[in-house]
FIKEZA-714081 format. One record per residue (C-alpha): residue number from 1; residue in one letter; z, y, x. Coordinates in pm, whole numbers. Example, Ala and Ser with C-alpha at 12.3 -4.5 7.8 and 13.67 -1.06 7.14 Angstrom:
+-----+---------+--------+--------+--------+
| num | residuo |     pz |     py |     px |
+-----+---------+--------+--------+--------+
|   1 |       a |    780 |   -450 |   1230 |
|   2 |       s |    714 |   -106 |   1367 |
+-----+---------+--------+--------+--------+
END
This chain:
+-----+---------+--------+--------+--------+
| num | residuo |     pz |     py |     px |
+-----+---------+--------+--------+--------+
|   1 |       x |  -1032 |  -8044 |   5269 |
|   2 |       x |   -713 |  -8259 |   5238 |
|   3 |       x |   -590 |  -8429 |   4925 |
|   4 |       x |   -372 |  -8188 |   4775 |
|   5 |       x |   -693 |  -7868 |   4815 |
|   6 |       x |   -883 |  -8139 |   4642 |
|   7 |       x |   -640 |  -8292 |   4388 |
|   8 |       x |   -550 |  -7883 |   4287 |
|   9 |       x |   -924 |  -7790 |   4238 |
|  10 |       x |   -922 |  -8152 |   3973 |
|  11 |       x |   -619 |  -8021 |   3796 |
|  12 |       x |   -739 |  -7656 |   3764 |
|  13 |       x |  -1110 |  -7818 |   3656 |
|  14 |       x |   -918 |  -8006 |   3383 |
|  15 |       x |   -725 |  -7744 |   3272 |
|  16 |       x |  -1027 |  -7475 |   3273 |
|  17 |       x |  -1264 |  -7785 |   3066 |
|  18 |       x |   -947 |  -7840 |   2811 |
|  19 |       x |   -927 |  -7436 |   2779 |
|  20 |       x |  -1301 |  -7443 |   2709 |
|  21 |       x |  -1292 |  -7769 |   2457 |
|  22 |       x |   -944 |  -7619 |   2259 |
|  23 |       x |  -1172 |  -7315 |   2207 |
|  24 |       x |  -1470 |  -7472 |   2066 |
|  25 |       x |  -1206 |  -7666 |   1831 |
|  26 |       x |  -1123 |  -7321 |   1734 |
|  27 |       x |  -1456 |  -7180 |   1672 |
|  28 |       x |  -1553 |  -7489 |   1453 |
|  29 |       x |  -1240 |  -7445 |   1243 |
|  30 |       x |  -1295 |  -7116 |   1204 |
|  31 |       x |  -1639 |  -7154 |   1117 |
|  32 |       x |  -1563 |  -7464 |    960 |
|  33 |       x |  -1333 |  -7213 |    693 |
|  34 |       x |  -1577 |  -6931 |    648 |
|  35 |       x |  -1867 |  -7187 |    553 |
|  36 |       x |  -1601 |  -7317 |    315 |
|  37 |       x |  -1487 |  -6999 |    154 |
|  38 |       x |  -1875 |  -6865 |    109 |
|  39 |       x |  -1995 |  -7185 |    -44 |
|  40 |       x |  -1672 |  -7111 |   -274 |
|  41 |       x |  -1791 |  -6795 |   -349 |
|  42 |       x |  -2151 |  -6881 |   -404 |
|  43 |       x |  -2020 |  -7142 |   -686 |
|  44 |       x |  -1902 |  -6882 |   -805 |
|  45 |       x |  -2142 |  -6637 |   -839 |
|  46 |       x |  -2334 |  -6978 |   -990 |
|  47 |       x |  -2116 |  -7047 |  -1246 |
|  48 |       x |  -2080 |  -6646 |  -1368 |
|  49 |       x |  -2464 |  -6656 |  -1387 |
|  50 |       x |  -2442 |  -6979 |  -1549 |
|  51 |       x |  -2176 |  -6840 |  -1813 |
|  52 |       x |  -2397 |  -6538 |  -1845 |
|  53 |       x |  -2762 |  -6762 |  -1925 |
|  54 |       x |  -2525 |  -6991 |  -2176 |
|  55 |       x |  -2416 |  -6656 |  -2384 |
|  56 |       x |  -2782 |  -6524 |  -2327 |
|  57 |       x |  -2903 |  -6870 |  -2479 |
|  58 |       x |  -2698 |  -6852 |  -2732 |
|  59 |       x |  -2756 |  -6534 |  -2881 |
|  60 |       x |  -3162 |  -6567 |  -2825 |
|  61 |       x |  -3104 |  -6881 |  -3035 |
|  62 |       x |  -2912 |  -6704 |  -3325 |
|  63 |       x |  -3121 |  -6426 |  -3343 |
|  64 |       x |  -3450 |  -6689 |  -3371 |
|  65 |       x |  -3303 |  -6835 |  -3639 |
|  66 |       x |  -3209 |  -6576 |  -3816 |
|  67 |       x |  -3552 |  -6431 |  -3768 |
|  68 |       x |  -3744 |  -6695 |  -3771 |
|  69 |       x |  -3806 |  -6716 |  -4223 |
|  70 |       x |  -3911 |  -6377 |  -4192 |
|  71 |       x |  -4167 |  -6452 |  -3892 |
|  72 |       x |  -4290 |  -6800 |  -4073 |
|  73 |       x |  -4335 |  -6586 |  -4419 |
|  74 |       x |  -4574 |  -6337 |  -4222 |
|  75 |       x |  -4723 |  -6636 |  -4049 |
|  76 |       x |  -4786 |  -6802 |  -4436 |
|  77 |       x |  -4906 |  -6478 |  -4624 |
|  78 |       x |  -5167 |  -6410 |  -4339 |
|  79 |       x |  -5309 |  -6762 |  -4296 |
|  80 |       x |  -5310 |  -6768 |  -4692 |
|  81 |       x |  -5482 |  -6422 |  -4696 |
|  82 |       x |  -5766 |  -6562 |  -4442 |
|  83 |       x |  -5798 |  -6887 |  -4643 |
|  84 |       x |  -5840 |  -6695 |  -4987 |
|  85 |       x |  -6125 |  -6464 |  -4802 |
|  86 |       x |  -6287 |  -6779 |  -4670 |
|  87 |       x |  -6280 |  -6918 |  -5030 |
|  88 |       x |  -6362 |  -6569 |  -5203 |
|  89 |       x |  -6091 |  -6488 |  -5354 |
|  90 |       x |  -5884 |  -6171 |  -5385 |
|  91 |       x |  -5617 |  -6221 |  -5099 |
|  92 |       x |  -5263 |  -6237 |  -5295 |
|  93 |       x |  -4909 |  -6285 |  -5164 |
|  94 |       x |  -4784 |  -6628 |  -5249 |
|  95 |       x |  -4501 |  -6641 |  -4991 |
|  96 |       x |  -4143 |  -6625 |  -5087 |
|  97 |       x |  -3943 |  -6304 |  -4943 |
|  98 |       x |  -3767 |  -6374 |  -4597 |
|  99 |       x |  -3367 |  -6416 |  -4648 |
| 100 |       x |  -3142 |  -6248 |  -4397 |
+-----+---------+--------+--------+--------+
END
């Protein structure tokens, strides 16, 4: 083999290895992008179920409040009912009437 078989089969080597290396730089940009646009897309999807718990939290918390005289007046007339039985008396409805 002289010096120009051998200096041809370098140059082609090179050329073949920086073929190889420009496509991995490819296939890690390209990846590289898609991992970028999904993790996009998942914040997304993260902050529309976040949106959705916030209006979710905010209505359970309106409607507890709005409920929640009623729910303590039940809770008052039927520890007051077991209290006058323990003491003997008639059972008899002491509790103010739940606004709305």
């Amino acid at each position: 083999m002289d010096k120009t078989t051998n200096q041809l089969g370098l140059n082609r080597a090179l050329e073949k290895l920086r073929g190889n290396f420009q496509e991995g730089l490819k296939l890690i940009k390209g990846l590289e992008e898609e991992t970028r646009l999904e993790l996009h897309l998942g914040e997304m999807d993260v902050k529309q179920a976040w949106a959705k718990l916030e209006a979710d939290l905010s209505k359970a918390e309106h409607q507890a409040l709005q409920e929640a005289p009623a729910v303590v007046d039940r809770a008052v007339e039927a520890l007051r009912s077991v209290r006058d039985r323990l003491d003997g008396a008639p059972a008899k409805s002491t509790a103010k009437p739940a606004r709305r």
